[in-house]
C-alpha positions in Angstrom: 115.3 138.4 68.6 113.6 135.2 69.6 116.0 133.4 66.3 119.4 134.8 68.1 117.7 133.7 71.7 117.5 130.1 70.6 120.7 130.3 68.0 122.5 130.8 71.2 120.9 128.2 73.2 122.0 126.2 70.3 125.4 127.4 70.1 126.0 127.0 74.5 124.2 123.2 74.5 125.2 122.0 71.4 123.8 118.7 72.3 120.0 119.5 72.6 118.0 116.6 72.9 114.2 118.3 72.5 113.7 118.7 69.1 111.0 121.1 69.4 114.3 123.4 69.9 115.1 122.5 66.3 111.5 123.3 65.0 111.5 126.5 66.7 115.1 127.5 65.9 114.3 126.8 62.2 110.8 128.5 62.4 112.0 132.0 63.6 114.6 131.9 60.9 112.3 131.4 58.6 110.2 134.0 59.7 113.1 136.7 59.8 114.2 135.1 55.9 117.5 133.6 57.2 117.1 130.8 55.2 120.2 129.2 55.1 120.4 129.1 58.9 117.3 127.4 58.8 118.5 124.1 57.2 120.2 122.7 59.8 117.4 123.6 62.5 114.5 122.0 60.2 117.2 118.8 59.0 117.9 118.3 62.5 114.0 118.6 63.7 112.9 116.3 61.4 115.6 113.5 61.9 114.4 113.6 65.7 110.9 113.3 65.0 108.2 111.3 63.4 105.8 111.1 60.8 103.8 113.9 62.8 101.6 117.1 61.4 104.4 119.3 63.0 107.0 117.2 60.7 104.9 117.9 58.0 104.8 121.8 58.3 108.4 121.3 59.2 109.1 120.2 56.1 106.9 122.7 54.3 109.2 125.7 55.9 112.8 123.4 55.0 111.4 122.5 51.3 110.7 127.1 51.2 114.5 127.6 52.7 115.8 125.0 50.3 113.9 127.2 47.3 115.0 130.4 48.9 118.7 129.0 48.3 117.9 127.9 44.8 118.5 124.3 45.4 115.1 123.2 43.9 116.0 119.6 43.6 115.9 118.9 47.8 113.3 121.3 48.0 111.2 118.8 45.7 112.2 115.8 47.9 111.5 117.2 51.2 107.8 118.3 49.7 107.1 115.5 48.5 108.6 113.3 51.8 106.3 115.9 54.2 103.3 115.5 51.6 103.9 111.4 52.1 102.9 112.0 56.2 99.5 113.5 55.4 98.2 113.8 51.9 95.0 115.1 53.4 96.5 117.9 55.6 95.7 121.6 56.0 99.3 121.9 54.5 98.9 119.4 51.8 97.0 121.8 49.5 100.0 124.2 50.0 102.6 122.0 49.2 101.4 120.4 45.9 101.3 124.0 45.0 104.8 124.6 45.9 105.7 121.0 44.0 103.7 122.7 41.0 105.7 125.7 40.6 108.9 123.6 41.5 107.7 121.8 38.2 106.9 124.8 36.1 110.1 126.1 36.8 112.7 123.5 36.2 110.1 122.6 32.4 111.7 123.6 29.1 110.3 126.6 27.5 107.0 125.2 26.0 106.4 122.0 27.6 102.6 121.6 29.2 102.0 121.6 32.3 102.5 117.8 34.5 98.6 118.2 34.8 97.5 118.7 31.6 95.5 116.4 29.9 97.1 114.9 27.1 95.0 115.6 23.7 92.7 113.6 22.0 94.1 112.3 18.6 
């Protein structure tokens, strides 16, 4: 309900200036698995805003939609442009994982793990 609320808002003032609109817009979508209606919210959040913790999380929830619609390769730079902001965060630790399994997925079939220590000759 609260995604079609603000989808309509969206739709009637097209030229929305708060970009916590955006954030929201993108969140509920999220949160009811529309994923590919919430690129455009999170994209358009995050060109709006700063290097804030809000950004960050932002881009946490656009790197998941951009993995729910297979497209792996933005999902990996959106992580890795929202871990930049705060590499210490409460959402940090979360989105190395998601850059982890990004990197276990896209590895040919029997290469180590990007963390692995290399052996010892």
């Amino acid at each position: 309900a609260a995604s079609q609320d603000l989808g309509r808002y969206v739709e009637l003032e097209p030229k929305v200036s708060d970009g916590m609109i955006w954030y929201h817009l993108g969140s509920a979508r999220i949160q009811t698995k529309e994923y590919q209606g919430a690129l455009h919210p999170l994209e358009a959040f995050l060109k709006s805003t700063g290097g804030t913790k809000t950004a960050q999380y932002a881009g946490l929830l656009l790197g998941q939609a951009y993995e729910e619609v297979g497209n792996g390769t933005r999902a990996r730079e959106v992580y890795e442009r929202a871990l930049s902001l705060y590499p210490g965060s409460e959402f940090a630790t979360q989105i190395r994982n998601r850059l982890r399994k990004l990197a276990a997925a896209t590895a040919p079939l029997g290469t180590p793990p990007a963390t692995a220590a290399a052996p010892k000759p």
